[in-house]
Backbone as CSV, one residue per row, in Angstrom:
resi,resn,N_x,N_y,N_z,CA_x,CA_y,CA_z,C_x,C_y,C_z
1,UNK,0.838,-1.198,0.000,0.000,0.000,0.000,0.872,1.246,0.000
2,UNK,1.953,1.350,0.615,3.007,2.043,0.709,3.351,2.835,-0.258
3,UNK,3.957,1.661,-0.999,4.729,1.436,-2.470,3.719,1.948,-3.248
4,UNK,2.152,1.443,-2.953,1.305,2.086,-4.496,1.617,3.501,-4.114
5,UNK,1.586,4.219,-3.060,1.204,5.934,-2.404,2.773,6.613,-3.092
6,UNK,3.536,5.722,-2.584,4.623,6.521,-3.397,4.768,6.441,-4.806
7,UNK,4.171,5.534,-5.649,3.944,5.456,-6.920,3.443,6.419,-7.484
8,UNK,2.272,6.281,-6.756,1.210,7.703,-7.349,1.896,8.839,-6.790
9,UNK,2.514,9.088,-5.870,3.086,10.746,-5.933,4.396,11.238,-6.662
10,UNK,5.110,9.914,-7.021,5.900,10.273,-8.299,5.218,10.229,-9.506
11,UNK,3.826,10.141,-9.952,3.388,10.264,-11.368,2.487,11.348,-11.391
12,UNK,2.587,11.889,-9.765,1.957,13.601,-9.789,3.097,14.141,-10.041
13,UNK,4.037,14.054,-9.250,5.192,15.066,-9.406,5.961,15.344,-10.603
14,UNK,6.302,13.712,-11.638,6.191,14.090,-12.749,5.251,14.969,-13.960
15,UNK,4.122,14.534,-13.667,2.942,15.263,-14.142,3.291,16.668,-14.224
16,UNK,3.580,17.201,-12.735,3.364,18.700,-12.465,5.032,19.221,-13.368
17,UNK,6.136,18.450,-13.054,7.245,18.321,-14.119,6.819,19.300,-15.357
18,UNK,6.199,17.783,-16.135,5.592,17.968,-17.364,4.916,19.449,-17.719
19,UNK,3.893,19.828,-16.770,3.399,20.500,-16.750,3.628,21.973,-16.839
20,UNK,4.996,22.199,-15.865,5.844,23.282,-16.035,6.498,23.319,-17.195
21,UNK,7.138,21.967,-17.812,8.231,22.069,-18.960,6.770,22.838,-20.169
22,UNK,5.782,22.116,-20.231,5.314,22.234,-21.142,5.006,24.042,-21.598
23,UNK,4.552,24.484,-20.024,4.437,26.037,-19.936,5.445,27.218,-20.506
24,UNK,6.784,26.737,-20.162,8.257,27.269,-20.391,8.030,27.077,-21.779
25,UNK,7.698,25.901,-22.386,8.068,26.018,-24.048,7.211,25.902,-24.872
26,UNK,5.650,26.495,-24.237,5.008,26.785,-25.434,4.756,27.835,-25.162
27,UNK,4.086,28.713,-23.616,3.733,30.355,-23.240,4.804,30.885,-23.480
28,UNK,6.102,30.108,-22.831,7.116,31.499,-22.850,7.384,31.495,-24.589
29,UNK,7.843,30.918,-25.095,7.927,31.241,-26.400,7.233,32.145,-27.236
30,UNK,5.986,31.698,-26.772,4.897,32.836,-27.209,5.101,33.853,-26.836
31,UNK,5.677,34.647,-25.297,5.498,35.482,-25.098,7.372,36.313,-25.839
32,UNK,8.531,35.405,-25.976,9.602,36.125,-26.882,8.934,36.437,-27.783
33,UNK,8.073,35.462,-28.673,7.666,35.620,-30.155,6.938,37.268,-30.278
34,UNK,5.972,37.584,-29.548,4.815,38.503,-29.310,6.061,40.149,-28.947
35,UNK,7.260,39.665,-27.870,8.182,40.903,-27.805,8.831,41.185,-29.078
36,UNK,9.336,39.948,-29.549,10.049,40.255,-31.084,9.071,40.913,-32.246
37,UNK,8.206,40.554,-32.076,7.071,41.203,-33.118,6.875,42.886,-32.784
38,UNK,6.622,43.367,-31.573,6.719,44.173,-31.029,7.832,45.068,-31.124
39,UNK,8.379,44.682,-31.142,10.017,45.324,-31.303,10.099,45.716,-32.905
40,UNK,9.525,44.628,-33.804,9.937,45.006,-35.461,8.737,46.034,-35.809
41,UNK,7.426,45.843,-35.056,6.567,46.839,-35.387,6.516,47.831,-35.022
42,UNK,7.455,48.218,-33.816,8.159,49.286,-33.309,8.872,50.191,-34.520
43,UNK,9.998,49.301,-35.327,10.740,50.016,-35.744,10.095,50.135,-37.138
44,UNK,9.129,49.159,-37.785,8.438,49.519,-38.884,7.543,51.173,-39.156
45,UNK,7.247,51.128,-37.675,6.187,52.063,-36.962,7.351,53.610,-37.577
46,UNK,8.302,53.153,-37.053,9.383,54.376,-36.878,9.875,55.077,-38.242
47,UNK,10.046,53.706,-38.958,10.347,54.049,-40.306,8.843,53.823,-41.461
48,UNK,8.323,53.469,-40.784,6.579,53.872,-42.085,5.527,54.316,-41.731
49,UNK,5.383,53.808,-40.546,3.679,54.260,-40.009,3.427,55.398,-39.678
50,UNK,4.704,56.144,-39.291,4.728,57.412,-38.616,4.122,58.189,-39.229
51,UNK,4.254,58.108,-40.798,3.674,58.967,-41.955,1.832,58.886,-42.270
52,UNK,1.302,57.967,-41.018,0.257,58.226,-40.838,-0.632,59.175,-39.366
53,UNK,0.610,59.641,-38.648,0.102,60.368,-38.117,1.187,62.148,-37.828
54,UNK,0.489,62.316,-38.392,1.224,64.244,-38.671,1.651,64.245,-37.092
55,UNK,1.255,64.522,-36.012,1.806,65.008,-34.891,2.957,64.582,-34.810
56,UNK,3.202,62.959,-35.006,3.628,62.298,-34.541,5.061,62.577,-35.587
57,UNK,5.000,62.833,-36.418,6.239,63.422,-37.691,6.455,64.607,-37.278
58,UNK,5.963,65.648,-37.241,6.042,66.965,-36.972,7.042,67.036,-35.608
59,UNK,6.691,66.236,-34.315,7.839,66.126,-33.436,9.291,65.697,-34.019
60,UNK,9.304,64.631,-34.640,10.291,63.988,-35.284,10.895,65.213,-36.347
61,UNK,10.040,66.029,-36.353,10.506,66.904,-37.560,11.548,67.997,-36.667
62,UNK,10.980,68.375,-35.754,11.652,69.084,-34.644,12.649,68.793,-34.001
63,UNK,12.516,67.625,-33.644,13.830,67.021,-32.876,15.197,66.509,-34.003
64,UNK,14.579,65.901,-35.516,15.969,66.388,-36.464,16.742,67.583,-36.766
65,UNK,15.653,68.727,-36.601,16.549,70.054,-36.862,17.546,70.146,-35.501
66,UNK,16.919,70.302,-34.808,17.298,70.630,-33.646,18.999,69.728,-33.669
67,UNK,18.975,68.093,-33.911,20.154,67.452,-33.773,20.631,67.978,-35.308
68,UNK,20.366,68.782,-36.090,20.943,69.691,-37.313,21.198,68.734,-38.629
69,UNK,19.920,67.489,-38.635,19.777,66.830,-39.531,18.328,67.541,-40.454
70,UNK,19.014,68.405,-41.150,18.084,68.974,-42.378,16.899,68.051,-43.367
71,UNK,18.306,67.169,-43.908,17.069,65.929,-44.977,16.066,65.332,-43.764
72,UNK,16.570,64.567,-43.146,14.948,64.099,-41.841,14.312,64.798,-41.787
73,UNK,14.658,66.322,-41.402,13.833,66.968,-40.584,12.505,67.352,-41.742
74,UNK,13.497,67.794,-43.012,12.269,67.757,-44.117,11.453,66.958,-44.916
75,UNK,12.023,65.576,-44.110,10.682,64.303,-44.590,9.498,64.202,-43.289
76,UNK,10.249,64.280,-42.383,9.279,64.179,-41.364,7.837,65.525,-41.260
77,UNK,8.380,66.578,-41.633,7.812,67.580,-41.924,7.104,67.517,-43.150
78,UNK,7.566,66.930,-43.841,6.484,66.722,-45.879,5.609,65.965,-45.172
79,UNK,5.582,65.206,-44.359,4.928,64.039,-44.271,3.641,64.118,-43.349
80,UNK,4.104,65.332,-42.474,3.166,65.970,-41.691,2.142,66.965,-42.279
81,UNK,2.901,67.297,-43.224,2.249,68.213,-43.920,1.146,67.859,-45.359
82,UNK,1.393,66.635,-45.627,0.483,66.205,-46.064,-0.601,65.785,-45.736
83,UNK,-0.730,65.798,-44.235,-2.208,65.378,-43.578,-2.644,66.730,-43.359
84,UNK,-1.977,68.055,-43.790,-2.549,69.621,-43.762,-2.063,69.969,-42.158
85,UNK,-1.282,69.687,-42.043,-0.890,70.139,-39.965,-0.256,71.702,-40.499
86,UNK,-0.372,72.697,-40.511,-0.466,73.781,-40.936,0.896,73.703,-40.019
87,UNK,0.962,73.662,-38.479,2.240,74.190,-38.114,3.695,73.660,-38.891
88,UNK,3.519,72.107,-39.338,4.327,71.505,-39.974,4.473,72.027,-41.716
89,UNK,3.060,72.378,-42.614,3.824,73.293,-43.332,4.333,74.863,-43.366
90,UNK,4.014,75.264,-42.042,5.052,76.283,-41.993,6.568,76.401,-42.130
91,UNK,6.895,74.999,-41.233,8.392,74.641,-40.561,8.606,74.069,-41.824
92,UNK,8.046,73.349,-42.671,8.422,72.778,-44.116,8.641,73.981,-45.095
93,UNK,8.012,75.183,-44.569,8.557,76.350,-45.944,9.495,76.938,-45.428
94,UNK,9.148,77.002,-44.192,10.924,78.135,-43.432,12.206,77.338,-43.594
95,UNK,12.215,75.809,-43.419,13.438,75.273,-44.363,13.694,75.163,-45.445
96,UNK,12.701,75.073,-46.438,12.911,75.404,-47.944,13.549,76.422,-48.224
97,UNK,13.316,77.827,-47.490,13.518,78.669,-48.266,15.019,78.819,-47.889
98,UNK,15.602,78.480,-46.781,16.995,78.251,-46.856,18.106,77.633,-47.569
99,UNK,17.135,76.583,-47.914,17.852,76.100,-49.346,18.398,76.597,-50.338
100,UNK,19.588,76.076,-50.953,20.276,77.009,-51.715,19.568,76.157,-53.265
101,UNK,18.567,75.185,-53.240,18.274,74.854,-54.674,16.739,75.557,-54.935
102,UNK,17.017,76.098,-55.884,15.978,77.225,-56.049,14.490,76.570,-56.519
103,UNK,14.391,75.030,-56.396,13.030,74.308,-56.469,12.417,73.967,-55.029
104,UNK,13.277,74.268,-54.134,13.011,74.065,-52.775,12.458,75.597,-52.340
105,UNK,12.857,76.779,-52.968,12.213,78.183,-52.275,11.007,78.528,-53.147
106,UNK,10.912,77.813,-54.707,9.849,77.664,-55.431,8.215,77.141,-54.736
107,UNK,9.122,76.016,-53.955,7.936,75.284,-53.353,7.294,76.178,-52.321
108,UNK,8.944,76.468,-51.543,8.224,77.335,-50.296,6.961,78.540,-50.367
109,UNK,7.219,79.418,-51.317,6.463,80.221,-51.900,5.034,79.661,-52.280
110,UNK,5.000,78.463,-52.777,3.257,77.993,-53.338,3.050,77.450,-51.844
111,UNK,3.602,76.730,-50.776,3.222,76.351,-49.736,2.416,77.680,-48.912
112,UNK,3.091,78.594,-48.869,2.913,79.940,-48.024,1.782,80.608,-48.851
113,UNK,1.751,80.774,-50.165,0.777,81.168,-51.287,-0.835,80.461,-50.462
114,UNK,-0.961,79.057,-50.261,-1.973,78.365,-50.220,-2.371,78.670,-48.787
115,UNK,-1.194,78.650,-47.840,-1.571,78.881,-46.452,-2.324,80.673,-46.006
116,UNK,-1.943,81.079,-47.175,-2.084,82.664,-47.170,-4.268,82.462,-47.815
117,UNK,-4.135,81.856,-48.707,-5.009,81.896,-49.009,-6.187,81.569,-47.803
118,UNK,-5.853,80.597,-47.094,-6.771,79.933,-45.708,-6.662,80.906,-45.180
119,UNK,-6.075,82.241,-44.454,-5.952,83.042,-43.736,-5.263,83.362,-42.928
120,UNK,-4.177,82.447,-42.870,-3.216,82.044,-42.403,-2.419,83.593,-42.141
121,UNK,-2.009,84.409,-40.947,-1.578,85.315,-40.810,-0.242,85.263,-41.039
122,UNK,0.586,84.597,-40.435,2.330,83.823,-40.200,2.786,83.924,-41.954
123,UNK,1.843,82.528,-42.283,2.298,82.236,-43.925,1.886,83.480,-44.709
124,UNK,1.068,84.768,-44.440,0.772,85.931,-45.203,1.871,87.413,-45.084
125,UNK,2.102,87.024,-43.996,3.284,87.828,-43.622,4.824,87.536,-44.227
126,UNK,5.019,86.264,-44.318,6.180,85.624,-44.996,6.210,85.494,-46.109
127,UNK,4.735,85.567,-46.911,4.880,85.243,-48.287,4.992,86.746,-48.890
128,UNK,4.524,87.811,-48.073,4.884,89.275,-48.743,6.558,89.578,-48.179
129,UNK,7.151,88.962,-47.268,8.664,89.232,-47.255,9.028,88.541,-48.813
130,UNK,8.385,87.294,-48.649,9.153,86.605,-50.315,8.843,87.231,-51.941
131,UNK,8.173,87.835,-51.629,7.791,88.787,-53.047,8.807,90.449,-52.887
132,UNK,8.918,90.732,-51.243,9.538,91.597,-51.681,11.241,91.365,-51.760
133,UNK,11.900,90.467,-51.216,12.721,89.899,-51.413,12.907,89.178,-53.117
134,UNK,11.947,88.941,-53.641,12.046,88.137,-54.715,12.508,87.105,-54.556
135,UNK,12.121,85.600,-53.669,12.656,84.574,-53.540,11.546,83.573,-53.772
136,UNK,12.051,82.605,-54.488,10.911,81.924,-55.180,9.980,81.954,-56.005
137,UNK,10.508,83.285,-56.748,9.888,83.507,-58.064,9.848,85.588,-58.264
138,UNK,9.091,85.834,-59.013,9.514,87.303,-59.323,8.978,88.414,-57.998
139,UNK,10.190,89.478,-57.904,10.040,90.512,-56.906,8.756,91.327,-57.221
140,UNK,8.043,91.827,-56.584,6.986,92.621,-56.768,6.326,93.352,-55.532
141,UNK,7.277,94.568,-55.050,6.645,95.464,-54.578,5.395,95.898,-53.980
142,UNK,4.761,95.867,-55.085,2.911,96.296,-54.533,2.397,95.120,-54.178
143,UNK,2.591,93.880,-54.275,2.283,92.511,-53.997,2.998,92.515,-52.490
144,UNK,4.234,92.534,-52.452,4.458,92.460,-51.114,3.992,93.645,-49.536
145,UNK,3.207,94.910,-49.949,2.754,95.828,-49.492,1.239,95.427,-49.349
146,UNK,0.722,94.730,-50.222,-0.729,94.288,-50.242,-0.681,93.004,-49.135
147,UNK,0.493,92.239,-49.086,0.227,90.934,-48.307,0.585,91.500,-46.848
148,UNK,1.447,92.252,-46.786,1.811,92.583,-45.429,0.362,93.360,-44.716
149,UNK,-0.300,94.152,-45.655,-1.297,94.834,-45.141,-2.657,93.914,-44.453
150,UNK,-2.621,92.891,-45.387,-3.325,91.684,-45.000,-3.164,90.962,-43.698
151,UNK,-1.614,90.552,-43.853,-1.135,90.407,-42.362,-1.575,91.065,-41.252
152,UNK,-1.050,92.248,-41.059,-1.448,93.503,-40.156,-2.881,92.591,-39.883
153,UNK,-4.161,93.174,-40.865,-5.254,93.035,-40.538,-5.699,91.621,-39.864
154,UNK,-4.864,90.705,-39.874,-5.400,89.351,-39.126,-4.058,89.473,-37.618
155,UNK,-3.964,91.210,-37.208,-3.229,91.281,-36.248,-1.879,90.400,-36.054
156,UNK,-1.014,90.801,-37.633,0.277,89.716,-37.240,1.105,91.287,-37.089
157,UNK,1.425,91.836,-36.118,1.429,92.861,-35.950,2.473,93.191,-36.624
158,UNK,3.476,92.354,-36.492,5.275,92.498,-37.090,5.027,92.998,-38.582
159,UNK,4.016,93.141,-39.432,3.576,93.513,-40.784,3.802,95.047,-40.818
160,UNK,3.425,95.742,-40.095,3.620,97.449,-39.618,5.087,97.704,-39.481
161,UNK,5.844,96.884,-39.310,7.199,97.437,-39.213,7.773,97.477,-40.685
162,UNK,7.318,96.070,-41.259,7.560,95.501,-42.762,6.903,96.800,-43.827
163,UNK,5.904,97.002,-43.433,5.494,98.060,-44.373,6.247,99.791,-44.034
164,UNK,6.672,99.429,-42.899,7.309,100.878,-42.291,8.871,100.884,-43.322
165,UNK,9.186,100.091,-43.302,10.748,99.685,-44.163,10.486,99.824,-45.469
166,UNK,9.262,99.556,-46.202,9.195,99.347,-47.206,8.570,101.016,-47.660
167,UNK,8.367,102.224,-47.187,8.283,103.240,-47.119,9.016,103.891,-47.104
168,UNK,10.416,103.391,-46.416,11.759,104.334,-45.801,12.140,103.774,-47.350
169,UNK,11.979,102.426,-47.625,12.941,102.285,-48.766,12.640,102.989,-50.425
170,UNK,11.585,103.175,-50.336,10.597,104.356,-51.302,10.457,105.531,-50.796
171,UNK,10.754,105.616,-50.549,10.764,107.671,-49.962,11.401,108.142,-50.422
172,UNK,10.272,109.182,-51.514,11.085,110.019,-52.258,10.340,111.580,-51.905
173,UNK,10.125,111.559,-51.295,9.666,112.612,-50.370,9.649,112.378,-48.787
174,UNK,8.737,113.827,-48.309,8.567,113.803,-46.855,6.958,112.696,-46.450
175,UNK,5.872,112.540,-48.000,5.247,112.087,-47.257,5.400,110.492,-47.175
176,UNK,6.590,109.747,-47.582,6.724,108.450,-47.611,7.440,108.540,-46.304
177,UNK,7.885,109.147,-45.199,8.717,109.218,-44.215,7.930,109.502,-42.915
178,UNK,6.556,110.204,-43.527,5.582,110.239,-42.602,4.634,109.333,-42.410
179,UNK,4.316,108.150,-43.456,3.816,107.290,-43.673,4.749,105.652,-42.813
180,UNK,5.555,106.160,-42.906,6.402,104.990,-42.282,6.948,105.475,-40.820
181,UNK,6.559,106.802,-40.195,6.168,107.215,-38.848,4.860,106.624,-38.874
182,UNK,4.165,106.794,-39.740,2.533,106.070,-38.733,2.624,104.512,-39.173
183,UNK,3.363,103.847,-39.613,3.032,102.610,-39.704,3.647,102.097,-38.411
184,UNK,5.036,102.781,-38.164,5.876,102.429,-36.410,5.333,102.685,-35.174
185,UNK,4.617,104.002,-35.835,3.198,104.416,-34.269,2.159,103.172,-33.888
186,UNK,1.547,102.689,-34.933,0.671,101.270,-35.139,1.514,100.267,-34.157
187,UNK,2.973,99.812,-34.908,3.305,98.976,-34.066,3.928,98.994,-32.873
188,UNK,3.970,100.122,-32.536,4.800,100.362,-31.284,3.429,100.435,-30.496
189,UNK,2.044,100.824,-30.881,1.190,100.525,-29.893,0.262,99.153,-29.937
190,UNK,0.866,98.360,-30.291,0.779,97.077,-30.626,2.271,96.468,-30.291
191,UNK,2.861,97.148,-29.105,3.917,96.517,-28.532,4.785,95.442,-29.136
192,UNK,4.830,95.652,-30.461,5.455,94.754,-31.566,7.753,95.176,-31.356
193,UNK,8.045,94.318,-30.799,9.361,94.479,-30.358,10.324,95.190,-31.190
194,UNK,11.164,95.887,-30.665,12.123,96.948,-31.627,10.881,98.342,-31.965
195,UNK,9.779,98.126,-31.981,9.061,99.514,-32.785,9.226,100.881,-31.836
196,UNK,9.409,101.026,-30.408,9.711,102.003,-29.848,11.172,102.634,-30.274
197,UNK,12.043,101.768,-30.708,13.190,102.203,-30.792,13.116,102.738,-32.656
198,UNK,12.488,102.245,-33.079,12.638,102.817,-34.456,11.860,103.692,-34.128
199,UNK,10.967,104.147,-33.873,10.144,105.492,-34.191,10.839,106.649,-33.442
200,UNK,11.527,106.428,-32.018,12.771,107.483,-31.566,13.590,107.861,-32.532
201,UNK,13.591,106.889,-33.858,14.723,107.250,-34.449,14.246,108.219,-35.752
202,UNK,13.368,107.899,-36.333,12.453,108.342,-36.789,11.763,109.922,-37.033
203,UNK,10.934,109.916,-35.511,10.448,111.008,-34.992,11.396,112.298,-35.563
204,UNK,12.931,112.651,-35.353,13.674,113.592,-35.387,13.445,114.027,-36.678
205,UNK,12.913,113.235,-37.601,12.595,113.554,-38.923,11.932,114.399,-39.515
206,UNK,10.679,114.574,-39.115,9.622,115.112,-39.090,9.703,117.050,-38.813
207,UNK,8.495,118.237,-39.146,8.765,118.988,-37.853,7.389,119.077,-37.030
208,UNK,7.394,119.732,-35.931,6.102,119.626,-34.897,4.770,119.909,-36.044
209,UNK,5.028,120.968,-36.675,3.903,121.154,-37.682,3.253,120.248,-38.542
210,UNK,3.987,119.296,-38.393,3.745,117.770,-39.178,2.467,117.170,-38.283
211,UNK,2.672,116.866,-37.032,2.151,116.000,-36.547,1.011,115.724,-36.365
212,UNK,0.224,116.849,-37.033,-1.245,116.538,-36.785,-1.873,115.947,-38.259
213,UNK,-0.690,115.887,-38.714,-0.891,115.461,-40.422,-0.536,113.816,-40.436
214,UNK,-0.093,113.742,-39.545,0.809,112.078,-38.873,-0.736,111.611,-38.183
215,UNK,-1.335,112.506,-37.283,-2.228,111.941,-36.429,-3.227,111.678,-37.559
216,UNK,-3.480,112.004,-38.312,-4.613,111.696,-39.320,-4.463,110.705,-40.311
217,UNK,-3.379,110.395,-40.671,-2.398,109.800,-41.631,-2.840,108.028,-40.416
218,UNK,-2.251,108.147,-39.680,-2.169,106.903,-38.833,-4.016,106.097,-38.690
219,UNK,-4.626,107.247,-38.697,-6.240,106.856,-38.195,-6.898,106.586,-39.821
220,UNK,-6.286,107.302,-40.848,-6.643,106.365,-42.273,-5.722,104.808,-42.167
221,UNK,-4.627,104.773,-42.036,-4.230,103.572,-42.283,-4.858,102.643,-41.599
222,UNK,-4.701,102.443,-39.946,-5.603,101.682,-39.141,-7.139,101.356,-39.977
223,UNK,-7.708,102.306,-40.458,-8.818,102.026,-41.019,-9.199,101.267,-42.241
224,UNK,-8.143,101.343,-43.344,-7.764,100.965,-44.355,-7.602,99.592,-43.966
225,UNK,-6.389,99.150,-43.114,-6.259,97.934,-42.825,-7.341,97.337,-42.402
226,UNK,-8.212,97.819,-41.689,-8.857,96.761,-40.316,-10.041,96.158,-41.662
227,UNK,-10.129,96.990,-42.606,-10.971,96.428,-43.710,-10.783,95.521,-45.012
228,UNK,-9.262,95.322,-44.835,-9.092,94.335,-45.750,-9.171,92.967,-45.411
229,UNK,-9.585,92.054,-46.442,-9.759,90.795,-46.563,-9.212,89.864,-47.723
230,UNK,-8.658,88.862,-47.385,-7.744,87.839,-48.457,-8.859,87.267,-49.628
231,UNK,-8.456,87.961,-50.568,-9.579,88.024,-52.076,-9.202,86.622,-52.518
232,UNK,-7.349,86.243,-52.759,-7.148,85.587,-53.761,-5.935,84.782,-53.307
């Protein structure tokens, strides 16, 4: 009777043996198999999938510039920008236009063109620096005075200084000098940075008899602006 009791508790103990071996080499396996999978869909994720979610590129787009990898930074950014993440085609035209291949500041320009069109204040303000600069296609003056004014009006305030420069740089008289005093008055009361210091510089220009011709001058422009709207 003995002998059967110890029989039977060596064909449990094997059993339970069995039982463990069997666990070790079919769960655990499963569970390397399931990490290794994990791990390649990780890095598939890294190198393909990413391009299905814009945020998720747009960081990646940030953190390549930043380590001063240009080509990444401008796939991760195309890629964002094809799901329309507006902040990502911003950062996709402000590196273009640094580019020294002139199909890369081409682009930048229709990117900023389209974002201008949505209402986009940032991309309307930048795309009248690129017209008056002439980068990415032909210089044009009254185009870049019309976009900045646009700007202004969706309060990108830094547009009032742009049009203040672009007055000093056409002044062929006193009233292009008074015109670019009231565009610095605008932004200096719109606390737009540097505008106190240009209009000190400015001001000496003028004489006192002027200024009520300035005060009137400033209350058409404000008005002018606050009424424009992006036609085209």
């Amino acid at each position: 009777m003995v002998k059967l009791i110890k029989t039977f508790k060596l064909i449990k103990y094997r059993k339970s043996i069995l039982t463990i071996f069997l666990f070790f080499n079919f769960i655990f396996p499963i569970q390397v198999f399931a990490s290794e999978n994990y791990g390649e869909a990780m890095n598939w994720y890294k190198n393909n999938g990413s391009s299905y979610n814009p945020r998720q590129n747009y960081i990646l787009g940030l953190k390549a510039e930043l380590e001063g990898d240009i080509t990444k930074a401008l796939k991760y950014f195309r890629n964002a920008s094809k799901n329309d993440l507006t902040k990502a085609q911003i950062k996709l035209s402000s590196l273009l236009i640094k580019s020294n291949n002139s199909n890369h500041r081409i682009e930048a320009r229709k990117i900023f063109q389209m974002l201008s069109k949505k209402g986009n204040p940032k991309a309307t303000l930048k795309l009248g620096w690129m017209y008056e600069k002439g980068i990415g296609g032909n210089k044009d003056i009254l185009k870049a005075i019309q976009l900045y004014k646009f700007a202004a009006s969706m309060n990108e305030y830094q547009a009032y200084l742009s049009l203040a420069n672009l007055s000093l740089a056409n002044a062929d008289g006193k009233n292009n000098i008074i015109e670019a005093i009231g565009y610095t008055s605008i932004a200096k009361d719109k606390n737009v940075p540097g505008a106190k210091e240009f209009l000190n510089n400015l001001m000496p220009l003028i004489e006192s008899n002027e200024l009520s011709d300035l005060e009137l001058l400033i209350s058409i422009l404000e008005s002018e602006i606050s009424k424009l709207k992006i036609t085209e």
